[in-house]
C-alpha atoms as one frame of an Amber mdcrd trajectory, in Angstrom:
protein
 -46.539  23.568  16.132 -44.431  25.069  18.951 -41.560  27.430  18.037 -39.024
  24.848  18.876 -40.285  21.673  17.030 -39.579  24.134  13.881 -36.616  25.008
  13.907 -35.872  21.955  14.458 -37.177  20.268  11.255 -35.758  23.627   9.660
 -32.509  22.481  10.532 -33.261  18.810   9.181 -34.791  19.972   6.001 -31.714
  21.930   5.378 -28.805  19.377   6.250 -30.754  16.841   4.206 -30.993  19.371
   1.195 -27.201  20.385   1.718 -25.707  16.797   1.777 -27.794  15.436  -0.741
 -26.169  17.343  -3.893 -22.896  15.527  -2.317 -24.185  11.885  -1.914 -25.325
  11.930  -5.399 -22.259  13.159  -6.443 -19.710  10.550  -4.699 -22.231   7.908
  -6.111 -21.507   8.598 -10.012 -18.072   9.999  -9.654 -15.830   7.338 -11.866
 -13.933   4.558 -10.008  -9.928   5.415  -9.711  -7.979   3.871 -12.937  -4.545
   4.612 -13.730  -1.769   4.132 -11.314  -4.247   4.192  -8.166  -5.469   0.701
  -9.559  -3.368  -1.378 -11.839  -3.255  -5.330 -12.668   0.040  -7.317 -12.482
   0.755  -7.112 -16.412  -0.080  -2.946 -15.882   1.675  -2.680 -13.720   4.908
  -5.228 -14.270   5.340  -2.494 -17.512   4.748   0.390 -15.800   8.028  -0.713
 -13.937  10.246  -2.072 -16.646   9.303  -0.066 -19.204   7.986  -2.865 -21.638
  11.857  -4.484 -20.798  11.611  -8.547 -19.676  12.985  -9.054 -16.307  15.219
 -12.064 -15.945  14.754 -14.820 -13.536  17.696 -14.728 -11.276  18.728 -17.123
  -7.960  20.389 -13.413  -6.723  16.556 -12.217  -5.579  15.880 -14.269  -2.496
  12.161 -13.754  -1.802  10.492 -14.952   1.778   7.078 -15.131   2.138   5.241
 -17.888   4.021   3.877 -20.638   2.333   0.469 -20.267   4.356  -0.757 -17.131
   5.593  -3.031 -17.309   8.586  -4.684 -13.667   7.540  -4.238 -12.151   4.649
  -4.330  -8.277   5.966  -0.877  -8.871   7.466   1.866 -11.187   5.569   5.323
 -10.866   5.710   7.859 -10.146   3.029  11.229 -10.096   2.820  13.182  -9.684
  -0.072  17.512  -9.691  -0.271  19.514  -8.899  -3.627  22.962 -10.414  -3.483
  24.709  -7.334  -4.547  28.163  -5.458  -4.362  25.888  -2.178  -3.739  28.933
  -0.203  -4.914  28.749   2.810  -7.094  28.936   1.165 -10.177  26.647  -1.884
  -9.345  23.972  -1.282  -7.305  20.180  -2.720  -6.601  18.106   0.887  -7.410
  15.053  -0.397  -6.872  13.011  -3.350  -4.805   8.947  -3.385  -6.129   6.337
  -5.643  -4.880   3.603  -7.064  -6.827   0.625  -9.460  -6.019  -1.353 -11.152
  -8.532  -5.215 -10.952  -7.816  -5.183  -8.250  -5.764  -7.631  -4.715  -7.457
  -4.199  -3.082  -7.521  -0.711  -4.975  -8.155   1.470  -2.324  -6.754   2.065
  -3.056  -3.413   5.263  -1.286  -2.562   7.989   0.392  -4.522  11.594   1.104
  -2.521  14.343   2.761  -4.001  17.438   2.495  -2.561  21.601   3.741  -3.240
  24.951   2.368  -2.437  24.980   4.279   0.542  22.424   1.284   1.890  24.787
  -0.997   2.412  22.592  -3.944   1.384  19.808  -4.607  -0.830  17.333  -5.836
   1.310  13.652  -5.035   2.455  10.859  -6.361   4.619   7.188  -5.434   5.307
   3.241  -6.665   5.414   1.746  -6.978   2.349  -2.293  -7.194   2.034  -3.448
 -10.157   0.122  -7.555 -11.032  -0.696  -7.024 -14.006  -1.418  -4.170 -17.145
  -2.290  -1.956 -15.481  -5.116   1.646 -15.287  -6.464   3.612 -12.457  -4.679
   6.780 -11.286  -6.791  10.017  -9.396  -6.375  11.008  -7.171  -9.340  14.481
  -5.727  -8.305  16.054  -2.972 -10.816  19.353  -2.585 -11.196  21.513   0.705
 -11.665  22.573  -0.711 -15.078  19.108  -0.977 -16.241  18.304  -4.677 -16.302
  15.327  -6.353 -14.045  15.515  -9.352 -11.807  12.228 -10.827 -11.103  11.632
 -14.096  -8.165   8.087 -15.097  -7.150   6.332 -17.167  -4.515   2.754 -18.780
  -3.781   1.048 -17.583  -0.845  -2.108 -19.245   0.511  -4.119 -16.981   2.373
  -6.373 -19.186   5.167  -8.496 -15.769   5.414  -9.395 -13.248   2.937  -7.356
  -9.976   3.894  -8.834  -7.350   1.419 -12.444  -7.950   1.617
């Protein structure tokens, strides 16, 4: 064996022994729980506090009917609201149904906004419910919800 061809497999034998500890580790380390990863019930209380949200024609949530791919679809949601200081939209949260975790986005928002209104790309795996649960500053919770049927899988 020529001087070379060693320290070569020196240097393989220890990379191999220095990663391997690692590997095994990331293997049995537990999968997140907790807020990282939360279904829609988990999460819906985790929001209201264990309080019922109210079904209300003032949340106007847009999402399509079909989505063509399920890693981009658009929401929109708009809260008919004074947004004044004493009656205000505090909070916008998005929820999916199916998805490994609910949350999709929270936005809080003040008076100084102007209007109550949001719009992103949500990631869906799969055809599921997509709600809108708005808080208001006196403490109640508006909820609206739509179907969306995903045409391909987004979160797979």
């Amino acid at each position: 064996m020529q001087r070379r061809d060693f320290f070569k497999k020196l240097g393989t034998v220890t990379a191999v022994a220095a990663v391997m500890p690692a590997m095994s580790f990331a293997a049995s380390a537990p999968k997140p729980t907790g807020p990282n990863k939360m279904d829609f019930k988990t999460a819906l209380n985790a929001i209201t506090g264990g309080k019922k949200p109210i079904k209300s024609n003032k949340v106007h949530l847009k999402a399509p009917e079909i989505a063509e791919n399920g890693a981009v679809v658009p929401v929109t949601v708009t809260v008919d609201s004074p947004m004044t200081d004493s009656n205000y939209v505090k909070a916008i949260h998005i929820l999916d149904g199916k998805n490994s975790n609910a949350r999709c986005i929270d936005v809080f928002l003040t008076p100084a906004n102007g209007k109550a209104m949001f719009s992103t790309r949500i990631k869906l795996g799969g055809t599921q419910d997509v709600t809108a649960v708005v808080e208001l500053s006196d403490g109640t919770f508006l909820i609206a919800s739509q179907s969306v049927k995903v045409t391909i899988g987004g979160c797979g």
